[in-house]
C-alpha positions in Angstrom: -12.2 36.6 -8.4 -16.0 38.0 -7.6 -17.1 35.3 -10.4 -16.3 32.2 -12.5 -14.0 32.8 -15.2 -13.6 29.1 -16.1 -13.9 27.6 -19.3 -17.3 26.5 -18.1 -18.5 29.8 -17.2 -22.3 30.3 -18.4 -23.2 26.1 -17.6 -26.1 26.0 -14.7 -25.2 23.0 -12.9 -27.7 21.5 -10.5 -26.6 19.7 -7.8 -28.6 17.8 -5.4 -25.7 15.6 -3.9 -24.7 15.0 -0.6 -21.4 13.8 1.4 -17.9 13.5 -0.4 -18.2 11.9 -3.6 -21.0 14.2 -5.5 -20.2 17.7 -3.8 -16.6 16.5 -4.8 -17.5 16.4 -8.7 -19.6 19.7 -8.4 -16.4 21.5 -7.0 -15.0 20.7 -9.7 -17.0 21.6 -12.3 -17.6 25.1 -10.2 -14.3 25.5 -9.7 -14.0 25.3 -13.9 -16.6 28.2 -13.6 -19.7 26.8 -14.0 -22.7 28.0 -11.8 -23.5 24.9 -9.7 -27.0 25.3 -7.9 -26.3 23.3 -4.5 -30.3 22.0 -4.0 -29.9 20.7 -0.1 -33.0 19.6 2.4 -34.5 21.2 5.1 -32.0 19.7 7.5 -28.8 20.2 4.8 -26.0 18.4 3.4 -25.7 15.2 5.9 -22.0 17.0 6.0 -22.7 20.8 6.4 -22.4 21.2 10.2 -20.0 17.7 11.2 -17.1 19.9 11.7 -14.4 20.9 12.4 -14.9 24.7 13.3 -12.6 27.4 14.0 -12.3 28.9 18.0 -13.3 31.9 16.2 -16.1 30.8 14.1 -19.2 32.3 16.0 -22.0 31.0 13.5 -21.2 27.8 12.4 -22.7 27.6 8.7 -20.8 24.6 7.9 -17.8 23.0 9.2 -14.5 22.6 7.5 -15.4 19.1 5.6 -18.3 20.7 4.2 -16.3 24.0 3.2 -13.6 22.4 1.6 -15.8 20.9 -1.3 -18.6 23.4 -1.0 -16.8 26.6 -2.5 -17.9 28.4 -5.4 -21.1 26.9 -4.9 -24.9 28.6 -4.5 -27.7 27.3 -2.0 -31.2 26.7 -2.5 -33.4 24.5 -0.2 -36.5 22.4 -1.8 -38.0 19.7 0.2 -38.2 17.3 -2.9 -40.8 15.0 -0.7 -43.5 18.2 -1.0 -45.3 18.8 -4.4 -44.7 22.1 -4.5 -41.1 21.6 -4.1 -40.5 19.2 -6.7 -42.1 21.3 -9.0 -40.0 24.5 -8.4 -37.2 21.8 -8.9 -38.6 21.0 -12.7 -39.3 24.8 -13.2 -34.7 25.1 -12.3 -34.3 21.8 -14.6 -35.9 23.7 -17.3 -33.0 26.2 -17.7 -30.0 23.8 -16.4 -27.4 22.3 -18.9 -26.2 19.6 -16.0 -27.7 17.9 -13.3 -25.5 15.9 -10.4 -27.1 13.1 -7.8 -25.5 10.4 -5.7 -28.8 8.9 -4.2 -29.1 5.2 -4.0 -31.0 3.5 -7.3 -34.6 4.4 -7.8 -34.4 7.1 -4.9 -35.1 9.9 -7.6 -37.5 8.0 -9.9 -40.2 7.7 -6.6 -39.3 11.4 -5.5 -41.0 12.0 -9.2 -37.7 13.3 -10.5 -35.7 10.7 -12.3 -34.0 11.1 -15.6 -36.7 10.5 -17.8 -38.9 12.4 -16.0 -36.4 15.4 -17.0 -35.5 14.7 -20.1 -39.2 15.2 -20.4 -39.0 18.8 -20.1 -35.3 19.1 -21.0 -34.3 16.9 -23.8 -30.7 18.6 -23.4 -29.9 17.9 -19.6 -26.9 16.4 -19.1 -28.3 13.7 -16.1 -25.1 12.8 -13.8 -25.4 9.8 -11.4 -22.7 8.5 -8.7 -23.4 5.0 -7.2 -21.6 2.7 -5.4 -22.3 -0.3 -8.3 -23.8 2.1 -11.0 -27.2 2.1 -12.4 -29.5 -0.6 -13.9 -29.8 2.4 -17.4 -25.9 1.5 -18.3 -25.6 -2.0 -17.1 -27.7 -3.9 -14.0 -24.7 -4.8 -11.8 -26.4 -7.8 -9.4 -25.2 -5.7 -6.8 -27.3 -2.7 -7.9 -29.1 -2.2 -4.7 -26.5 -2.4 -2.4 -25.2 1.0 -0.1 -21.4 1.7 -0.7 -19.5 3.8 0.7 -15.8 4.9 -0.2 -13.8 2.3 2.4 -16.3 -0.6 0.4 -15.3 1.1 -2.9 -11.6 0.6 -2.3 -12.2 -3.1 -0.8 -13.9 -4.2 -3.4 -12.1 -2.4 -6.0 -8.9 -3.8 -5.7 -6.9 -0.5 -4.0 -7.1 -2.4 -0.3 -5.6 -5.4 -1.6 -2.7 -3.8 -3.1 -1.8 -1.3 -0.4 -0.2 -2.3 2.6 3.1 -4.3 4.0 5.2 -6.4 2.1 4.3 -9.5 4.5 0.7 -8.6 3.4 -1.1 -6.8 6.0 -3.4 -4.9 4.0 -4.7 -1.0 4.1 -7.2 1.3 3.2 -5.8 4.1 1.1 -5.2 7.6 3.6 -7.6 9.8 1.2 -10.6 8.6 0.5 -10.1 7.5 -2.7 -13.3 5.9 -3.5 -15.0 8.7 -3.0 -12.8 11.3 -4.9 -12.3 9.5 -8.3 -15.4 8.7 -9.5 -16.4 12.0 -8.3 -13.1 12.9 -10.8 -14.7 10.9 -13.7 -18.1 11.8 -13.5 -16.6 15.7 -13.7 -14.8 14.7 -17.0 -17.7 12.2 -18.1 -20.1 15.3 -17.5 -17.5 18.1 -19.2 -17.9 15.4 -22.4 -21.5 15.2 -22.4 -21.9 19.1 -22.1 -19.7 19.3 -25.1 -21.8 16.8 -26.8 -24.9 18.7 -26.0 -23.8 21.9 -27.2 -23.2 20.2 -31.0 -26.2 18.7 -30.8 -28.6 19.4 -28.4 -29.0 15.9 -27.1 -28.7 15.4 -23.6 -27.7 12.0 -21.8 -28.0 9.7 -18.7 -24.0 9.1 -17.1 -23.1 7.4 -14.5 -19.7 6.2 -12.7 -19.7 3.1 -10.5 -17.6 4.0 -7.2 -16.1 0.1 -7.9 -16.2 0.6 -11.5 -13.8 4.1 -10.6 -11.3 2.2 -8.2 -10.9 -0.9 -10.5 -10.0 1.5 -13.2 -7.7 3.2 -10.8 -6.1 -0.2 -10.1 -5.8 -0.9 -13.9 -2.4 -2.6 -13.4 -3.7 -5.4 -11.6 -6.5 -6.3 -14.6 -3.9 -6.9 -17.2 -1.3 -8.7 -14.9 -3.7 -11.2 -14.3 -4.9 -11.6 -17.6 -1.0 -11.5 -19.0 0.5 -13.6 -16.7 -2.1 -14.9 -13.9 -0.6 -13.1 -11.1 -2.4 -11.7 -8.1 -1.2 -8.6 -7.4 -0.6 -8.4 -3.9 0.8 -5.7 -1.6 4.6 -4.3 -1.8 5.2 -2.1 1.1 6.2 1.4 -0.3 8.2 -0.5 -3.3 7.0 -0.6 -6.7 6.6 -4.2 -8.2 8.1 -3.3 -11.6 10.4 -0.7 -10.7 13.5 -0.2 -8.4 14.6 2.2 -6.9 10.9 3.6 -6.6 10.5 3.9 -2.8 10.4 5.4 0.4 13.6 5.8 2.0 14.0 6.9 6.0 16.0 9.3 7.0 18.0 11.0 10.8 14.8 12.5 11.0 12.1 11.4 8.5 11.5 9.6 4.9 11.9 10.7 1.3 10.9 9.2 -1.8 13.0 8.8 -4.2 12.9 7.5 -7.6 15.5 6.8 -9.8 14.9 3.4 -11.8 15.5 4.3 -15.5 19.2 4.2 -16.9 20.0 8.2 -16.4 18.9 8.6 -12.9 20.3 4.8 -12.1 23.7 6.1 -12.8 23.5 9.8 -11.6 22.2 8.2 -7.9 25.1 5.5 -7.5 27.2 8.9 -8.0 25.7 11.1 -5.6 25.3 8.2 -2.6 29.0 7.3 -3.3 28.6 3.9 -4.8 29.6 4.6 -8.2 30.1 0.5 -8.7 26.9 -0.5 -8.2 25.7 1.4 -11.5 28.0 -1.1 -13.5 27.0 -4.2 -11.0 25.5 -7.1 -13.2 23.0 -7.3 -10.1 22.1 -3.8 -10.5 22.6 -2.7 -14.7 19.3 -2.6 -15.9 15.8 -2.1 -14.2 15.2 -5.8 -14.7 18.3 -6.5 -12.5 17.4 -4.3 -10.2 14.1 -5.6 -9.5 15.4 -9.1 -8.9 17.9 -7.8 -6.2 15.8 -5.3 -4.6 16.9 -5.7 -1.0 20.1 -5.1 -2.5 19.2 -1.5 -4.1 17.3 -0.6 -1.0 20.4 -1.6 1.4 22.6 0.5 -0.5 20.4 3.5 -0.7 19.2 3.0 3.1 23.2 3.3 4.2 23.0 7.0 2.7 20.0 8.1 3.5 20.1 7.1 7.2 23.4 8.9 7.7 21.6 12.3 7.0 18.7 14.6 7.6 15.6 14.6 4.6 17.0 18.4 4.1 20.2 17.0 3.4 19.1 14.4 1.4 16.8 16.3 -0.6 19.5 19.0 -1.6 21.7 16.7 -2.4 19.7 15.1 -5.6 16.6 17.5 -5.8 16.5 18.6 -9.4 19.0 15.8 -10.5 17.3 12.8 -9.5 13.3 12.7 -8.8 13.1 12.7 -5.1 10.5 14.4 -2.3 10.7 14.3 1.4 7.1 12.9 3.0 5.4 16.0 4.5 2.8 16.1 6.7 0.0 19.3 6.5 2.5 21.5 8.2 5.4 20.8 6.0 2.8 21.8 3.1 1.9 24.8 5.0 5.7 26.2 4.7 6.0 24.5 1.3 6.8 27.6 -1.1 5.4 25.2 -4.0 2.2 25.1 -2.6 2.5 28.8 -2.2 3.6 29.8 -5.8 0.8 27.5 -7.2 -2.2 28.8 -5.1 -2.9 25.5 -3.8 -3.5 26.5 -0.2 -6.6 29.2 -1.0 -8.4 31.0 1.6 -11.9 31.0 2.1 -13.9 33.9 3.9 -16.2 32.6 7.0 -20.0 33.7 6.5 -19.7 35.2 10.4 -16.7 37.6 9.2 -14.1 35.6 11.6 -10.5 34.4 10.5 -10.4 32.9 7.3 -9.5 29.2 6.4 -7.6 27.4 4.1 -8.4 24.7 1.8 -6.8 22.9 -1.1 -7.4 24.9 -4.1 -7.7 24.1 -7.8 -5.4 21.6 -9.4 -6.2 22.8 -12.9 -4.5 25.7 -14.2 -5.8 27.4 -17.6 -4.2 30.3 -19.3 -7.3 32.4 -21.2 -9.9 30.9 -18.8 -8.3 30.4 -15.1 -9.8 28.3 -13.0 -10.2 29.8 -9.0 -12.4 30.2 -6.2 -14.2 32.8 -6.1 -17.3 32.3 -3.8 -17.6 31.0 0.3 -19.5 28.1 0.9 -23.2 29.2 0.9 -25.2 29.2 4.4 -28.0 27.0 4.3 -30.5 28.2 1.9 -28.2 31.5 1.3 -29.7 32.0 -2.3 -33.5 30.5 -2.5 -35.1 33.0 -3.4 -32.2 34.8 -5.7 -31.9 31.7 -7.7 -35.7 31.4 -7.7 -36.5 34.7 -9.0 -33.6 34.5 -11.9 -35.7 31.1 -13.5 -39.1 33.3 -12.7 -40.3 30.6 -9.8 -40.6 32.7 -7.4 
């Protein structure tokens, strides 16, 4: 693609985040088509040059963390703590439908730049905030003021308490979770608020909590406390409700497999040569199932042991839901990934070998979504952008 052909195709998005959780949302929405105006210091994106870089890259623009959620994406530099800065930055807020920031509370409001300082001049502006415990304008959390990161997010939560060993030991989640969905919600928060705008003309403040996101993401453990006054605690790679629903080793790796409703029950017994335990009174419903779980896992352990995860997989792929655990380089060769353009290549600024990075999840029919722009150099488009709102 040489531009956005996204359903959002024609929305100026301003974004003056930094790290993973606001340049996340931003993707997102540019990735949807929607011209996102990265606004970044003097020094950059905390993120632009931590790495890694190819052998090959000669120029190093921006390292791979900052590429992989920088794509589609235009760059402008405005020192916000100059006057003369800040006011080229009201001039671009004048012709922006969205706005994206993941400072700390009050951060923009003494930078002379805060919400209702914008609204001022742009009753429509859709005003997006990210924040560890949200903002005192939706609800003063007495936590307001305190820094957050995603590893805090997920602690705090719930997601840590819940993921881990079944003798408790407890983990962080691998992807950084509390980062990436609030960064998720506040893209489909601000794609509501845009449509809102557009019928009306009214504008709005948002924001999404990074705890708020992660206890929403851990929803199950809200109502089976309220129902029942359980506290949900960590089950290994077993599901609390549902069996089988685990990981299962194999001669020479793991698969998941999934088969607790009363087709796939059945069609598994078949296929691992246990046909009886389908009619077991231990085993007959999910309920069962769940109550003898060592049981279930024995069973299905035997067969899966005895063979390799390709084995396993061709055995009850497309009968019974089952995936072998892949690392990157199993993706790589994965023809899935392929067919669905999920590994995309991005261009280097310097001309050297390109790079992949995980492309766009949401697939539209009339308006595709894509990548169709490299990660801007520093300050690539300052005076482009600048001279299309008539600032420069």
């Amino acid at each position: 693609m040489s531009d956005g052909t996204g359903p959002l195709a024609g929305v100026r998005v301003l974004d003056l985040t930094q790290a993973l959780a606001g340049p996340f949302c931003t993707m997102l929405l540019a990735d949807l088509g929607a011209d996102v105006v990265k606004i970044e210091p003097p020094a950059g994106d905390m993120t632009r040059f931590s790495g890694p870089f190819t052998r090959e890259d000669t120029e190093h623009a921006y390292g791979g963390y900052f590429a992989s959620i920088n794509r589609n994406k235009r760059s402008v530099v405005l020192d916000l703590k100059e006057p003369r800065d800040r006011d080229l930055l009201l001039g671009l807020v004048d012709g922006a439908d969205a706005l994206v920031e993941n400072a700390r509370v009050g951060v923009m409001d003494r930078l002379g730049v805060g919400y209702e300082v914008l609204r001022a001049r742009n009753p429509r502006l859709v005003y997006g905030a990210i924040r560890g415990f949200g903002d005192p304008r939706t609800g003063a959390s007495p936590l307001v003021d305190w820094p957050a990161y995603d590893v805090v997010a997920q602690a705090m939560g719930g997601l840590v308490g819940i993921t881990g060993t079944e003798d408790g030991a407890t983990f962080r989640c691998g992807p950084s979770a509390g980062d990436i969905y609030p960064a998720t919600l506040m893209a489909l928060g601000i794609a509501a608020a845009l449509h809102h705008a557009l019928r009306t003309g009214e504008g709005q403040f948002l924001d999404v909590a990074m705890y708020d996101a992660i206890l929403l993401l851990c929803e199950a453990i809200v109502y089976r406390y309220s129902y029942t006054g359980e506290v949900s605690r960590p089950t290994g790679n077993g599901h609390p409700a549902l069996t089988p629903f685990d990981i299962f080793p194999t001669a020479d790796g793991a698969c998941a497999i999934a088969a607790p409703t009363e087709r796939h029950w059945p069609a598994l017994c078949e296929a691992i040569g246990r046909p009886e335990l389908a009619t077991d009174p231990r085993c007959l419903t999910n309920r069962e199932r769940v109550a003898n779980a060592p049981l279930v896992r024995e069973a299905i352990t035997a067969w899966t042991t005895s063979r390799t995860t390709a084995s396993v997989v061709a055995a009850l792929g497309g009968n019974i839901p089952i995936g072998p655990v892949q690392t990157s380089a199993d993706i790589f060769g994965d023809p899935h990934a392929r067919a669905r353009d999920m590994l995309a290549e991005l261009e280097q600024p310097d001309g050297s070998r390109p790079v992949v990075v995980a492309g766009p999840p949401i697939k539209l029919t009339a308006t595709p979504s894509g990548i169709y722009r490299r990660p801007p150099r520093l300050g690539e488009h300052t005076v482009e952008i600048l001279a299309e709102a008539g600032l420069a």
